[in-house]
C-alpha positions as CSV (number, residue, x, y, z in Angstrom):
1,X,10.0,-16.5,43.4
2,X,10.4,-17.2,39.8
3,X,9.7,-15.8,36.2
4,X,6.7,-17.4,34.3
5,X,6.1,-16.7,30.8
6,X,2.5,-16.5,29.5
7,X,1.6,-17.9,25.8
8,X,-0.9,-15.5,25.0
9,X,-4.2,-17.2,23.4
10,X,-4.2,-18.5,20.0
11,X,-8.1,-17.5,19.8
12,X,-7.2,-13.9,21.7
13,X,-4.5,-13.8,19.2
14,X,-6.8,-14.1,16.4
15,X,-9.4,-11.9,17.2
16,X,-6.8,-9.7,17.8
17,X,-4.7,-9.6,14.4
18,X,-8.4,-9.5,12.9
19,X,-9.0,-6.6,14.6
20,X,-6.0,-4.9,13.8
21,X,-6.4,-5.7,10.2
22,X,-9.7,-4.4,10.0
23,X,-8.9,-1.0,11.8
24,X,-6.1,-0.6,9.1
25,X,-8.1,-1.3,6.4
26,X,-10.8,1.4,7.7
27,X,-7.4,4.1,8.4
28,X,-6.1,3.0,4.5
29,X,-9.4,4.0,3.3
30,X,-9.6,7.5,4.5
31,X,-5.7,8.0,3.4
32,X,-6.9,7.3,0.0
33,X,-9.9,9.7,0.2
34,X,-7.6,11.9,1.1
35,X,-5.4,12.3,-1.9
36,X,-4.1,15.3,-3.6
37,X,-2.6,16.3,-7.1
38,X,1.1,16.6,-7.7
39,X,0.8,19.6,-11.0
40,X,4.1,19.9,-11.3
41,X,4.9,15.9,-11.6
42,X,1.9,14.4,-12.4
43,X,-1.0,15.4,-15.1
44,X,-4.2,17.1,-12.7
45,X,-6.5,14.0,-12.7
46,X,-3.6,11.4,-11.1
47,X,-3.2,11.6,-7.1
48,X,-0.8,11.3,-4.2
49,X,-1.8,9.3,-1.1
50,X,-0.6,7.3,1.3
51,X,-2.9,4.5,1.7
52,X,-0.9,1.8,1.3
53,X,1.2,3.0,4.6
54,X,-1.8,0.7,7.2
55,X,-1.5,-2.6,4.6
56,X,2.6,-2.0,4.9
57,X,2.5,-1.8,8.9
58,X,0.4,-4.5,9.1
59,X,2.3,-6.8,6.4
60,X,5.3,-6.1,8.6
61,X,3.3,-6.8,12.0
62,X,1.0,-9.6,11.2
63,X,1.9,-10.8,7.6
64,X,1.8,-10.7,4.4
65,X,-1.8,-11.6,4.4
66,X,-3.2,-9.0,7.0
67,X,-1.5,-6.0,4.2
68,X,-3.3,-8.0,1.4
69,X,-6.9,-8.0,3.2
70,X,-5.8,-4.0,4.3
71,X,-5.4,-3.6,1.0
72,X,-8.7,-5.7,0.2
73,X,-10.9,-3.8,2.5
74,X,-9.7,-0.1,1.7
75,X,-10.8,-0.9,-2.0
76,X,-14.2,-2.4,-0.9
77,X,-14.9,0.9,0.9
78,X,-13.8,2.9,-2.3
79,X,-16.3,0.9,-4.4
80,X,-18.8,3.3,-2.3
81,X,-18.0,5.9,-4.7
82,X,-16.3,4.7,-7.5
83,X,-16.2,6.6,-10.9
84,X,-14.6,3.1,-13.0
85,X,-17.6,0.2,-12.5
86,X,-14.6,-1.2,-9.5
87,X,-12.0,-1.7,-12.3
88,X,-10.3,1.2,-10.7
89,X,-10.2,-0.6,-7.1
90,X,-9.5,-3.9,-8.3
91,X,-6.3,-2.1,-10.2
92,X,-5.4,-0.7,-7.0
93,X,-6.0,-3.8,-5.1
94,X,-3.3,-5.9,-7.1
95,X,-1.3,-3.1,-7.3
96,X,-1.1,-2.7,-3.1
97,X,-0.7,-6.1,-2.9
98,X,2.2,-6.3,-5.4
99,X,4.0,-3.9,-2.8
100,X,3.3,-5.2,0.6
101,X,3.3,-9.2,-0.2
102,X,6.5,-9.1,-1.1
103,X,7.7,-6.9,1.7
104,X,6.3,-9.1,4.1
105,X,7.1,-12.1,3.0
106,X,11.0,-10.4,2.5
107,X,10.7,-9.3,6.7
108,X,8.4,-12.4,8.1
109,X,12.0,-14.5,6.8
110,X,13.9,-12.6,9.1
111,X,12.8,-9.7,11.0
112,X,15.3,-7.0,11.2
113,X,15.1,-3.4,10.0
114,X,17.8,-4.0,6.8
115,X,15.3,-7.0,5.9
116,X,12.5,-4.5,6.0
117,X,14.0,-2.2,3.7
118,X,15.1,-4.3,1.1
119,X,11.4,-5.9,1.0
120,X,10.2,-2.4,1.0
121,X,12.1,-1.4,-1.7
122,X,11.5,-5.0,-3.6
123,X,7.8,-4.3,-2.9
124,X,8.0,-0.9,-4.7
125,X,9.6,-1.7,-7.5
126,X,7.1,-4.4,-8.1
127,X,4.4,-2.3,-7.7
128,X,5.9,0.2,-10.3
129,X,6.6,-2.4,-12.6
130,X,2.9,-4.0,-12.4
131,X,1.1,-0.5,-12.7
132,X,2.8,0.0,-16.4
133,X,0.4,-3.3,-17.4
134,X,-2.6,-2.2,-14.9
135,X,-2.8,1.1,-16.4
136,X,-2.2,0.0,-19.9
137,X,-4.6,-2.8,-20.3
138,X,-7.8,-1.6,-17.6
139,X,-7.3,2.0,-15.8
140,X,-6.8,4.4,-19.5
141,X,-9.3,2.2,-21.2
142,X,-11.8,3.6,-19.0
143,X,-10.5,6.5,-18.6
144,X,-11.0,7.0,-22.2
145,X,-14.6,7.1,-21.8
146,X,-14.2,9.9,-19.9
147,X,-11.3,11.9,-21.8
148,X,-10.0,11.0,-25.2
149,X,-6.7,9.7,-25.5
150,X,-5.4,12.7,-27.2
151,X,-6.0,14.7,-24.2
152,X,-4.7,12.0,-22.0
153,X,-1.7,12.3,-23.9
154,X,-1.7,15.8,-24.1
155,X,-1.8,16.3,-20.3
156,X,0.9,14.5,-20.0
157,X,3.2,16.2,-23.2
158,X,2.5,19.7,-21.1
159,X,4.8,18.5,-18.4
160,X,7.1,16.7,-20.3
161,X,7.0,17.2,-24.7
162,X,9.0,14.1,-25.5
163,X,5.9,11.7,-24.5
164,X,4.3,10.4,-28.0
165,X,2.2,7.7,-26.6
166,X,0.5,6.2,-23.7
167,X,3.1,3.6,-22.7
168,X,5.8,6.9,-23.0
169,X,3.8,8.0,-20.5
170,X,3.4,5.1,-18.8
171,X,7.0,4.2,-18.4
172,X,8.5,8.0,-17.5
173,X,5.4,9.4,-15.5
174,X,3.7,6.5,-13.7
175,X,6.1,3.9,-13.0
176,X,8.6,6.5,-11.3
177,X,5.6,8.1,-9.4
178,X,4.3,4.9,-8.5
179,X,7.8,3.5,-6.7
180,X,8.2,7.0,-5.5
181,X,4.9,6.3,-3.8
182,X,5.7,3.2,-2.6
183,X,9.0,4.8,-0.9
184,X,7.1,7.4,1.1
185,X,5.0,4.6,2.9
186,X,8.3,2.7,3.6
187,X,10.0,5.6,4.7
188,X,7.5,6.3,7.4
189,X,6.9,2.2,8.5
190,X,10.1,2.2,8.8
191,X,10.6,5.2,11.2
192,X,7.9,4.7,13.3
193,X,7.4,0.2,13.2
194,X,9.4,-0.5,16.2
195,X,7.3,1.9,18.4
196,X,3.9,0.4,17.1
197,X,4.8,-2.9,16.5
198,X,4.1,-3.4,20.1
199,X,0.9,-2.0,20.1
200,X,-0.5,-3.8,17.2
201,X,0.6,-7.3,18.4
202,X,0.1,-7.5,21.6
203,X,-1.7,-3.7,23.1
204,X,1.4,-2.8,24.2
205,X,1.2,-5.6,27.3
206,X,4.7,-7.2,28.3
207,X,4.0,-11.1,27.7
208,X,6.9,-11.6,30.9
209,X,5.2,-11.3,34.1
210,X,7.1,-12.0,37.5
211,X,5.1,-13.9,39.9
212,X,6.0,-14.9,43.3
């Protein structure tokens, strides 16, 4: 009697981590439908959700690339009933993929749970960082078609009086909300990966099989 690994399939493999990718994508998309405001933090028309969390799991579990088509596919779903002509989900696009790129690629070097949390934390800050420009140069711009600046501004001075400008607001509102975001979704990968990483790769199945 003796021990006899299996190699699983590359195609079975495949079809596998495509599946998997697309499920998250569908599970990020109705995280982001179902955002909420944050009054006390955040001016009314600016949201909390955790949609990024699937494209995070599935950076960590498949790669890099698998979080960047979660991240492609949860936006193409929110095109469905965008209010920004898609500027909005391509914003959000670059913005999720600025956060879980870099975390995977930060875990796929070496795959322990320290790595992880130093890509998730890399990946947030990144994401921050980035959404100062995204906001500045495409998401106000059309928000201003909506609501003038003035009250953009002014939303934001009723939290906090000190803000003069956009990029004030920008810079103490947004990019701290935005890595605080990112933290929530690496906060709970990181609690609950190692008991659906299995799962995800490989059904749960045990790849060592004793035959005799």
């Amino acid at each position: 009697m003796k021990n006899q690994i299996f190699k699983p399939n590359t195609e079975t493999s495949k079809t596998r981590q495509l599946t998997v990718t697309a499920m998250m994508g569908a599970m990020a998309a109705v995280l982001q439908f179902l955002e909420f405001p944050v009054p006390m933090f955040m001016p009314s028309f600016i949201k909390f959700d955790l949609s990024e969390l699937p494209a995070l799991i599935s950076s960590f579990a498949i790669g890099p690339l698998s979080g960047a088509c979660v991240c492609l596919i949860k936006n193409l779903i929110a095109l469905l009933k965008t209010g920004t002509g898609g500027v909005g989900e391509l914003s959000n696009f670059i913005l999720g993929c600025a956060f879980v790129v870099p975390a995977g690629l930060i875990y796929k070097a070496n795959k322990t749970k320290t790595r992880a949390i130093v890509g998730s934390f890399v990946g947030a800050a990144s994401m921050a960082i980035l959404s100062i420009f995204s906001n500045y140069f495409f998401i106000y711009p059309i928000y201003t078609k909506f609501m003038p600046m003035d009250a953009i501004i002014n939303a934001y001075k009723a939290i906090n009086p000190k803000v003069d400008s956009l990029l004030d607001a920008l810079i103490w509102f947004n990019m701290p909300f935005t890595f605080i975001k990112g933290l929530f979704s690496a906060v709970i990968t990181v609690a609950i990966y190692k008991y659906i990483s299995p799962i995800l790769k490989h059904g749960g199945k045990n790849r060592k099989t004793v035959n005799g």
